[in-house]
mmCIF file as gemmi writes it, N, C-alpha and C atoms, coordinates in Angstrom:
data_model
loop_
_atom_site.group_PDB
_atom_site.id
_atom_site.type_symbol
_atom_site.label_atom_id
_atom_site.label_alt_id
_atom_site.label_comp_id
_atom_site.label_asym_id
_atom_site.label_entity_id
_atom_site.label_seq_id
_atom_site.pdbx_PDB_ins_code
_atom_site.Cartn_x
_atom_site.Cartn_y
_atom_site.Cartn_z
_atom_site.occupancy
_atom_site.B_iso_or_equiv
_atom_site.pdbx_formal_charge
_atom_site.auth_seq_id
_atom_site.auth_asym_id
_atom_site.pdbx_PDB_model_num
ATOM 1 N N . UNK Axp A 1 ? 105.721 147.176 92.533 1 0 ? 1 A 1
ATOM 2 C CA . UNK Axp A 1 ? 105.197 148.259 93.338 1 0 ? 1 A 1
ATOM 3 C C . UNK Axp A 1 ? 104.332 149.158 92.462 1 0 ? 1 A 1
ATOM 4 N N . UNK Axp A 2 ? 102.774 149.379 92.379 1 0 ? 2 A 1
ATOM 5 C CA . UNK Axp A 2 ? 102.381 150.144 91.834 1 0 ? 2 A 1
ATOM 6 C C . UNK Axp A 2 ? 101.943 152.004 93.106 1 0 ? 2 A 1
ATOM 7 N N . UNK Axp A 3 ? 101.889 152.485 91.777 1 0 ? 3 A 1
ATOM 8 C CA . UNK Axp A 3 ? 101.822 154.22 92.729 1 0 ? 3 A 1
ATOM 9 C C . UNK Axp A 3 ? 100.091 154.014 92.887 1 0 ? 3 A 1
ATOM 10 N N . UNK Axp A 4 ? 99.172 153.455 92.439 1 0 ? 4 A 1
ATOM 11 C CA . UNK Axp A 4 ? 97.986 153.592 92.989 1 0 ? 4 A 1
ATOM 12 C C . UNK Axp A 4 ? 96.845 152.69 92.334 1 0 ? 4 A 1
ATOM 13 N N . UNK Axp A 5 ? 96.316 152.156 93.179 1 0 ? 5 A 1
ATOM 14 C CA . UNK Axp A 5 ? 95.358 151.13 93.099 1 0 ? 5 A 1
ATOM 15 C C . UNK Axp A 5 ? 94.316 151.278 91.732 1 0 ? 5 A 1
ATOM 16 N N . UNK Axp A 6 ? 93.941 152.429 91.742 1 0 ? 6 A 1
ATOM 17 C CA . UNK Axp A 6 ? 92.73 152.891 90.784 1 0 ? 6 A 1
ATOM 18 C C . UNK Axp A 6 ? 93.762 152.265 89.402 1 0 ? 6 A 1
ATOM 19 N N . UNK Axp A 7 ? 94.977 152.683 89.307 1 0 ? 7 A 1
ATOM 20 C CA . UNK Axp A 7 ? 95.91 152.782 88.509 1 0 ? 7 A 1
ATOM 21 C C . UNK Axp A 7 ? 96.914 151.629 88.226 1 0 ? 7 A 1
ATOM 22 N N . UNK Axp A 8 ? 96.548 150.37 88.318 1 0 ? 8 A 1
ATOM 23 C CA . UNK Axp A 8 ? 96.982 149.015 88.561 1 0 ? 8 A 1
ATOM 24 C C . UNK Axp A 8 ? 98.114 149.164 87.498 1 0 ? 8 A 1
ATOM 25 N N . UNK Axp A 9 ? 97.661 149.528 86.06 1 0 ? 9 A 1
ATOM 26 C CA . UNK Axp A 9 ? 98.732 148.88 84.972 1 0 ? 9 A 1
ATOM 27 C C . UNK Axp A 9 ? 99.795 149.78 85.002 1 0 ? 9 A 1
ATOM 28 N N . UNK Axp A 10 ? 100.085 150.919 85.769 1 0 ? 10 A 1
ATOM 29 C CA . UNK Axp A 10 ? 101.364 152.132 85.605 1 0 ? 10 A 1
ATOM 30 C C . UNK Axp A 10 ? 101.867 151.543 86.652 1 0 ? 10 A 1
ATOM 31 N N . UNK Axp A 11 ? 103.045 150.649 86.222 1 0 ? 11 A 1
ATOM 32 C CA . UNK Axp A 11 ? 103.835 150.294 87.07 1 0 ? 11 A 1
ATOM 33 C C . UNK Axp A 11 ? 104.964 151.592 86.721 1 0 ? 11 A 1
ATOM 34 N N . UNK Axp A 12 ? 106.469 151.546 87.924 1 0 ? 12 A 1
ATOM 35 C CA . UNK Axp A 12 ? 106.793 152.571 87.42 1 0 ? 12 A 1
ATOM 36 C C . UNK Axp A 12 ? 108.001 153.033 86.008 1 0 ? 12 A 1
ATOM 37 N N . UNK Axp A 13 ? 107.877 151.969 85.745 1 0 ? 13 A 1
ATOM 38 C CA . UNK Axp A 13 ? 108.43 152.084 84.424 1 0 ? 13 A 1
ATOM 39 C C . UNK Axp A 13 ? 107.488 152.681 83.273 1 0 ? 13 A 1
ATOM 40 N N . UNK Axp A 14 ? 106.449 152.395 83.173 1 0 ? 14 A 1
ATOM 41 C CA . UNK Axp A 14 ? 105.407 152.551 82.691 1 0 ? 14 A 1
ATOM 42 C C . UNK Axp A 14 ? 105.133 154.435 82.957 1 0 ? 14 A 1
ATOM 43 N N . UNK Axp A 15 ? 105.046 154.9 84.331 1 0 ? 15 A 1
ATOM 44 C CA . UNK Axp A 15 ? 104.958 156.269 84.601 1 0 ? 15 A 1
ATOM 45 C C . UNK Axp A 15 ? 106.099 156.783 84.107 1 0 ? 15 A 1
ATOM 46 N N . UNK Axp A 16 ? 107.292 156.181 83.862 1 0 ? 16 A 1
ATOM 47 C CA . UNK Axp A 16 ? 108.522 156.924 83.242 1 0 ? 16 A 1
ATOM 48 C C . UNK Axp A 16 ? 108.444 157.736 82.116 1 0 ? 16 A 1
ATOM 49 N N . UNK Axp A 17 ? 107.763 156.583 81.708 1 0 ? 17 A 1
ATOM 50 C CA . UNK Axp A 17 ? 106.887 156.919 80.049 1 0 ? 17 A 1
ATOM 51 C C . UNK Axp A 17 ? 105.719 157.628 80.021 1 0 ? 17 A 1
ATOM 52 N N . UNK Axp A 18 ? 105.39 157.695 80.748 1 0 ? 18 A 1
ATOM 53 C CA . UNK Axp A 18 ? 104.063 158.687 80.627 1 0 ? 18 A 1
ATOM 54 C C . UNK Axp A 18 ? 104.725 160.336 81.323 1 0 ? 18 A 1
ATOM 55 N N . UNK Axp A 19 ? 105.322 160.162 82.181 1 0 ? 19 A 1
ATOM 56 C CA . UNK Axp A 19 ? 105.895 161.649 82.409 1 0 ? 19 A 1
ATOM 57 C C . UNK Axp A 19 ? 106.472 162.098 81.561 1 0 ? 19 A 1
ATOM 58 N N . UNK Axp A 20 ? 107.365 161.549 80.236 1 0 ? 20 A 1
ATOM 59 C CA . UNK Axp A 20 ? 108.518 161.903 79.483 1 0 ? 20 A 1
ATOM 60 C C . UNK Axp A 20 ? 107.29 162.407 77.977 1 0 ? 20 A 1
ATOM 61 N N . UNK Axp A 21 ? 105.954 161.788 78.173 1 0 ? 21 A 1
ATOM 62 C CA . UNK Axp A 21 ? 105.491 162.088 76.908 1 0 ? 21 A 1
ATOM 63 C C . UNK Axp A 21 ? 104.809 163.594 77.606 1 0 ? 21 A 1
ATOM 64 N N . UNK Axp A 22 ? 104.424 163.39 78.791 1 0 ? 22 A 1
ATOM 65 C CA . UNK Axp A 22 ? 103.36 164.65 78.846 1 0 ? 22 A 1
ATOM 66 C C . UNK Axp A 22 ? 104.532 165.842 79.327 1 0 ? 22 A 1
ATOM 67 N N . UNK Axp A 23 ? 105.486 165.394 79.674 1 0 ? 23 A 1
ATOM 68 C CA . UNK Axp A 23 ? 106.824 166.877 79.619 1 0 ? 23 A 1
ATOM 69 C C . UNK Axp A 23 ? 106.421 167.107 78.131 1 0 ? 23 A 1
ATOM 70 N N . UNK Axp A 24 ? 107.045 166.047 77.452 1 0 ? 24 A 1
ATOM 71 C CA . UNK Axp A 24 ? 107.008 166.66 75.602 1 0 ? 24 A 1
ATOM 72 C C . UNK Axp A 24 ? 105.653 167.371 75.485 1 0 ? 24 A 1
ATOM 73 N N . UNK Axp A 25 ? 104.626 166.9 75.944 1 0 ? 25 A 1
ATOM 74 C CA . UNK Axp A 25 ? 103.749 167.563 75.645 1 0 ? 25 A 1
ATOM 75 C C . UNK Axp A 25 ? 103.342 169.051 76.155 1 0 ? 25 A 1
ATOM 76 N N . UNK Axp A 26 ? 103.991 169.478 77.116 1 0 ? 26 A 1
ATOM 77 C CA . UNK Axp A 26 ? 103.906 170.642 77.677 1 0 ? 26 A 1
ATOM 78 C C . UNK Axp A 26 ? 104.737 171.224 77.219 1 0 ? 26 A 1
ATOM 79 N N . UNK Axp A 27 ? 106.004 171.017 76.562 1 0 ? 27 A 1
ATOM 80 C CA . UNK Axp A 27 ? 106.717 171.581 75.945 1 0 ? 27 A 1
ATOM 81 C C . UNK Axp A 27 ? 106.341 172.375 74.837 1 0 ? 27 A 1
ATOM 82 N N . UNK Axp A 28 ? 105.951 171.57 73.985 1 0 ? 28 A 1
ATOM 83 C CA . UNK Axp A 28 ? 105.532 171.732 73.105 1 0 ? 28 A 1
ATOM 84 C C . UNK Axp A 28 ? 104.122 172.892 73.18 1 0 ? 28 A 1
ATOM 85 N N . UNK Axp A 29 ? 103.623 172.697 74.092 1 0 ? 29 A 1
ATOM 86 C CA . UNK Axp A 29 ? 102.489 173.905 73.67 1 0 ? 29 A 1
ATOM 87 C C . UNK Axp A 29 ? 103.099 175.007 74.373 1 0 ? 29 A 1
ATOM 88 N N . UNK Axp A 30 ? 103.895 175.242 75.128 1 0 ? 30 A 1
ATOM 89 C CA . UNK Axp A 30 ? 104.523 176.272 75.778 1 0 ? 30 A 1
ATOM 90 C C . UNK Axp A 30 ? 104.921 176.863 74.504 1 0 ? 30 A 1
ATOM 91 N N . UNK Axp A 31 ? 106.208 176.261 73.485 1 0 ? 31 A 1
ATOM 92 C CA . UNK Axp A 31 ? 106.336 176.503 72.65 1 0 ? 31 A 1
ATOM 93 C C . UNK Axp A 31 ? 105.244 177.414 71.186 1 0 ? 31 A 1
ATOM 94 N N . UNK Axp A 32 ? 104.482 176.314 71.272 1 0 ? 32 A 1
ATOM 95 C CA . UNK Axp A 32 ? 103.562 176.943 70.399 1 0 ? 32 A 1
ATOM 96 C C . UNK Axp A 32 ? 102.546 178.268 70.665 1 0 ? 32 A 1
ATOM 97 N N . UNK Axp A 33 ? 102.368 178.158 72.205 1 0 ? 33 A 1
ATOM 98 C CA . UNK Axp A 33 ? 101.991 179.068 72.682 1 0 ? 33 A 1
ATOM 99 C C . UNK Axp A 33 ? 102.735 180.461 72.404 1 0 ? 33 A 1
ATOM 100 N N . UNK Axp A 34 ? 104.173 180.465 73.061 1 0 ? 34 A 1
ATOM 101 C CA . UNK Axp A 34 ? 104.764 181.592 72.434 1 0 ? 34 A 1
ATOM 102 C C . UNK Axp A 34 ? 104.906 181.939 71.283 1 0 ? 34 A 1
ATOM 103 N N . UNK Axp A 35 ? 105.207 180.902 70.255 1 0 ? 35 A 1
ATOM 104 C CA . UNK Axp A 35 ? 105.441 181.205 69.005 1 0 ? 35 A 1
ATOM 105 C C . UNK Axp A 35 ? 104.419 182.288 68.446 1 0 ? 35 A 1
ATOM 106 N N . UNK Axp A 36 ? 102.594 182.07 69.02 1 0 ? 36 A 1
ATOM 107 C CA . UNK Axp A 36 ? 101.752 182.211 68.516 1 0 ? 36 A 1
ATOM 108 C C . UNK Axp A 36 ? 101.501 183.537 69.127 1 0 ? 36 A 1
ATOM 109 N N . UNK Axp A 37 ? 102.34 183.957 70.139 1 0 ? 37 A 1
ATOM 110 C CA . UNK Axp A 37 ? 102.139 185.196 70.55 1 0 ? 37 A 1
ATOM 111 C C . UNK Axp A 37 ? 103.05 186.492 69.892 1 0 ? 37 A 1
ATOM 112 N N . UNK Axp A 38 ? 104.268 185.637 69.664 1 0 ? 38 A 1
ATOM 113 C CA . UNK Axp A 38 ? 105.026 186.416 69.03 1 0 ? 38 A 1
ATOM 114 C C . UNK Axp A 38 ? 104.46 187.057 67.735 1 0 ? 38 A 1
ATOM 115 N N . UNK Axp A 39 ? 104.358 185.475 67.196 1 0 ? 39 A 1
ATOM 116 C CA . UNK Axp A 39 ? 103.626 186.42 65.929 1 0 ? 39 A 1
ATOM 117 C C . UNK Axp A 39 ? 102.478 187.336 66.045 1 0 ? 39 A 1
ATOM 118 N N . UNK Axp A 40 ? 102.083 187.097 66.31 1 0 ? 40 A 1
ATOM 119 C CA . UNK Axp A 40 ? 100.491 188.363 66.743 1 0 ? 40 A 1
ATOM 120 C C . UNK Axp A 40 ? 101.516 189.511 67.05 1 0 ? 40 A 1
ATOM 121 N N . UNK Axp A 41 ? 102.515 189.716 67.646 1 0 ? 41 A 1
ATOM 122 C CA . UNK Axp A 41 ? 103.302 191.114 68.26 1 0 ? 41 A 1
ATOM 123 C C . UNK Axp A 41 ? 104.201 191.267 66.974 1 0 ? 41 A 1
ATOM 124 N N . UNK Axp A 42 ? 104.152 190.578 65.811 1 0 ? 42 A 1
ATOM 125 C CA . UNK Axp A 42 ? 105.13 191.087 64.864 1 0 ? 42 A 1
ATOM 126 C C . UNK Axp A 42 ? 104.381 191.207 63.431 1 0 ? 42 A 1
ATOM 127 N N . UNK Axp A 43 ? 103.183 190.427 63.751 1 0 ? 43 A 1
ATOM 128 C CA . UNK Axp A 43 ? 102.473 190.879 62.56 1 0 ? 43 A 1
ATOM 129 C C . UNK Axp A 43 ? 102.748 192.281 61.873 1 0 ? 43 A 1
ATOM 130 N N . UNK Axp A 44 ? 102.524 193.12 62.206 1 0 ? 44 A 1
ATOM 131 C CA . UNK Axp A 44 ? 101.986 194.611 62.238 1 0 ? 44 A 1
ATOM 132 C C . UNK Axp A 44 ? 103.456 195.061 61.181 1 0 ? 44 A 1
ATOM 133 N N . UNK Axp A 45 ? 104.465 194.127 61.558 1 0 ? 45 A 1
ATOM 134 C CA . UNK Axp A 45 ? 105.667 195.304 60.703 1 0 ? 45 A 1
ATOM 135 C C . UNK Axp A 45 ? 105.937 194.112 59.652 1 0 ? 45 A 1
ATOM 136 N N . UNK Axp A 46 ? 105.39 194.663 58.224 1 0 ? 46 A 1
ATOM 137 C CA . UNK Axp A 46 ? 105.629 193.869 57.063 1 0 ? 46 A 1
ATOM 138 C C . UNK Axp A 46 ? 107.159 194.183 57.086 1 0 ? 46 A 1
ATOM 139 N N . UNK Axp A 47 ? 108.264 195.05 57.293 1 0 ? 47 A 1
ATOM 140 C CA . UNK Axp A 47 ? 109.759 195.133 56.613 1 0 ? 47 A 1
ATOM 141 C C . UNK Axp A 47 ? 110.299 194.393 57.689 1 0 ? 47 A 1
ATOM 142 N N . UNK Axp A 48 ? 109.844 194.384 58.803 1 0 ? 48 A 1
ATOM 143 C CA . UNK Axp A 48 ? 110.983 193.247 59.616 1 0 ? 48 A 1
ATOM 144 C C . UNK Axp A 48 ? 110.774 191.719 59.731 1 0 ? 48 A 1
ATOM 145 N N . UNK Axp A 49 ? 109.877 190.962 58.721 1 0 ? 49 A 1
ATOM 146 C CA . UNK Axp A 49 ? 109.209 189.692 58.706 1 0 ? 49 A 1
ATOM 147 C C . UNK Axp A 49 ? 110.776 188.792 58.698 1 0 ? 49 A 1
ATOM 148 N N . UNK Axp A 50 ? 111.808 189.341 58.276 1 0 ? 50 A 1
ATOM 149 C CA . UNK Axp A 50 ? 112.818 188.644 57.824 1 0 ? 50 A 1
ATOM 150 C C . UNK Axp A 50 ? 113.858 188.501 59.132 1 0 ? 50 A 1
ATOM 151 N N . UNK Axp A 51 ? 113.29 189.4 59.709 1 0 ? 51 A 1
ATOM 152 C CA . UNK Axp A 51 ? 114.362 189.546 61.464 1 0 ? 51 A 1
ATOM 153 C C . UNK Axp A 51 ? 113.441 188.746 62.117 1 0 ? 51 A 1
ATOM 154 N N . UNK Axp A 52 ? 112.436 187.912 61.782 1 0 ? 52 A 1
ATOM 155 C CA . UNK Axp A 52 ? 111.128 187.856 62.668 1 0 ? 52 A 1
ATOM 156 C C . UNK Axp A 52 ? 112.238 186.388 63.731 1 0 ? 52 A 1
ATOM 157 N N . UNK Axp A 53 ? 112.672 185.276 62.482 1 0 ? 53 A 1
ATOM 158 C CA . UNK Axp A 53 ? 113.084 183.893 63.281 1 0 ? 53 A 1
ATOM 159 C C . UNK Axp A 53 ? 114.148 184.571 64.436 1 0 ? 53 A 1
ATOM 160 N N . UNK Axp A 54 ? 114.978 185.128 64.025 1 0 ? 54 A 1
ATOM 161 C CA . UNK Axp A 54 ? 115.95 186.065 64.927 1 0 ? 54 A 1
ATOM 162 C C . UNK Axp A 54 ? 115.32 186.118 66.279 1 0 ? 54 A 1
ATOM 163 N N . UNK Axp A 55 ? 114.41 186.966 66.176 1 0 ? 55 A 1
ATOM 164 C CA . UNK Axp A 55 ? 113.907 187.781 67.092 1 0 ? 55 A 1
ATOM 165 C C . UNK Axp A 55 ? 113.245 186.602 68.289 1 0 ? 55 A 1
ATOM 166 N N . UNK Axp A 56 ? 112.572 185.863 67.16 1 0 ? 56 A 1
ATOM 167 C CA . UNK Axp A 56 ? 111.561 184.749 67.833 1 0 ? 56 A 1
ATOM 168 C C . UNK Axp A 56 ? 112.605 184.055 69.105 1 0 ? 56 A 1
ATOM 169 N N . UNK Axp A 57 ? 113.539 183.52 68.155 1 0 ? 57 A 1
ATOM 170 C CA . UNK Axp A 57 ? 114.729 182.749 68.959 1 0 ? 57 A 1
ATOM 171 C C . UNK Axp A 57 ? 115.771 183.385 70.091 1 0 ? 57 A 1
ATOM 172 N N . UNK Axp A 58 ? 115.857 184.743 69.869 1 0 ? 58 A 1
ATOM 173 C CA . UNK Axp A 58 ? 116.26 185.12 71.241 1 0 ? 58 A 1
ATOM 174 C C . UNK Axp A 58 ? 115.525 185.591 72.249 1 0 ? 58 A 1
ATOM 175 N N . UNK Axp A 59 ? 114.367 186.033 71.749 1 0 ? 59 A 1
ATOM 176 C CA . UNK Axp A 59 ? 113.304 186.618 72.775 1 0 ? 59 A 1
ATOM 177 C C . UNK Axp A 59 ? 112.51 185.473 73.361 1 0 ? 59 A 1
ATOM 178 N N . UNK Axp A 60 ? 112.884 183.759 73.246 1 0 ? 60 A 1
ATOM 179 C CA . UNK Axp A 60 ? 112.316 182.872 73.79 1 0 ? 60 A 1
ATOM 180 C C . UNK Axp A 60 ? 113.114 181.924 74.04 1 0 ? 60 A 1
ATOM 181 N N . UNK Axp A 61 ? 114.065 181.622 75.361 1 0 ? 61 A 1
ATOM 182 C CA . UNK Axp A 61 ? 114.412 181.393 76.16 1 0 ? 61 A 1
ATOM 183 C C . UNK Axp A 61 ? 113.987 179.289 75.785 1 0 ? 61 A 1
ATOM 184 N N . UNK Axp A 62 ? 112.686 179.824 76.101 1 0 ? 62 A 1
ATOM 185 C CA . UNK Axp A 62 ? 112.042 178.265 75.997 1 0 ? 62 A 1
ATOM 186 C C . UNK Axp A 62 ? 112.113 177.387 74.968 1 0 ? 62 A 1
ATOM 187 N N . UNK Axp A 63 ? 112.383 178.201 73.762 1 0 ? 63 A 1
ATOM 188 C CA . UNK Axp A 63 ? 112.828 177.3 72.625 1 0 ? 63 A 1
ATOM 189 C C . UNK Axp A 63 ? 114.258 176.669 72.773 1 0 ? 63 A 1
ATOM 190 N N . UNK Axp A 64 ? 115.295 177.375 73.285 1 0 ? 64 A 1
ATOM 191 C CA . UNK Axp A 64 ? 116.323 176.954 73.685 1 0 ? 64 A 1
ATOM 192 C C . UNK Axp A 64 ? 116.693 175.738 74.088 1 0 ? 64 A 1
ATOM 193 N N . UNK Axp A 65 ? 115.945 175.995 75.252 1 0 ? 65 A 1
ATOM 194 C CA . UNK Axp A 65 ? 115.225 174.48 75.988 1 0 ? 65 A 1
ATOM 195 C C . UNK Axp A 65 ? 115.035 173.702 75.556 1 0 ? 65 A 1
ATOM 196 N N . UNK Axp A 66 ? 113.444 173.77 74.584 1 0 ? 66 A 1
ATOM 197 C CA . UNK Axp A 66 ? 113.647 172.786 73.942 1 0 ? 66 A 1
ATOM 198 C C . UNK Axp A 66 ? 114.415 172.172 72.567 1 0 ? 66 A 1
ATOM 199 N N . UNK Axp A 67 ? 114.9 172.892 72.514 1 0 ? 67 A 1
ATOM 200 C CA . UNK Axp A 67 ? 116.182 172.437 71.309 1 0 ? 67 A 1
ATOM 201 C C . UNK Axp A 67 ? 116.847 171.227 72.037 1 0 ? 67 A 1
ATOM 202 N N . UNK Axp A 68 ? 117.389 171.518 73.375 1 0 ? 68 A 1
ATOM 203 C CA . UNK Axp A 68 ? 118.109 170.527 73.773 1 0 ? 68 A 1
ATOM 204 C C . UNK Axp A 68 ? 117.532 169.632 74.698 1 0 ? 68 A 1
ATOM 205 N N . UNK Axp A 69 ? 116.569 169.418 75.163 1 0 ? 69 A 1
ATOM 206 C CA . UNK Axp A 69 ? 115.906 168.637 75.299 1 0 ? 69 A 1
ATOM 207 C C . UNK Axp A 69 ? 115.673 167.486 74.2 1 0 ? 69 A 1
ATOM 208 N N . UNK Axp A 70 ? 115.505 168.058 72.977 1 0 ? 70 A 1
ATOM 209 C CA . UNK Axp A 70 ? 115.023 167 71.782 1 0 ? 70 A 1
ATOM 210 C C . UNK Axp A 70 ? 116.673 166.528 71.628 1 0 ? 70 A 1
């Protein structure tokens, strides 16, 4: 059974695998995305660089996620 003609070789085992890479892949920039925001919002205080992973990891939910996901 294929999901669409244009699309002959994604049988659906094949889409299994392609959904599971492009989740990872959205994951992952979600991730990086925040990461990259955080830092920009913590730049500014050189004495708390050391609370920074702390901070990162509870104030983002989504890393969580993907912790257990992987």
């Amino acid at each position: 059974m294929y999901l669409c003609p244009h699309t002959s070789n994604l049988k659906p085992d094949n889409m299994v695998t392609y959904l599971i890479i492009i989740n990872s892949v959205l994951l992952t920039l979600i991730v990086v995305l925040s990461g990259m925001f955080l830092w920009r919002k913590h730049l500014n205080r050189d004495s708390e660089r050391r609370r920074f992973i702390f901070e990162f990891v509870a104030d983002s939910p989504v890393l969580l996620y993907y912790a257990c996901y992987i």
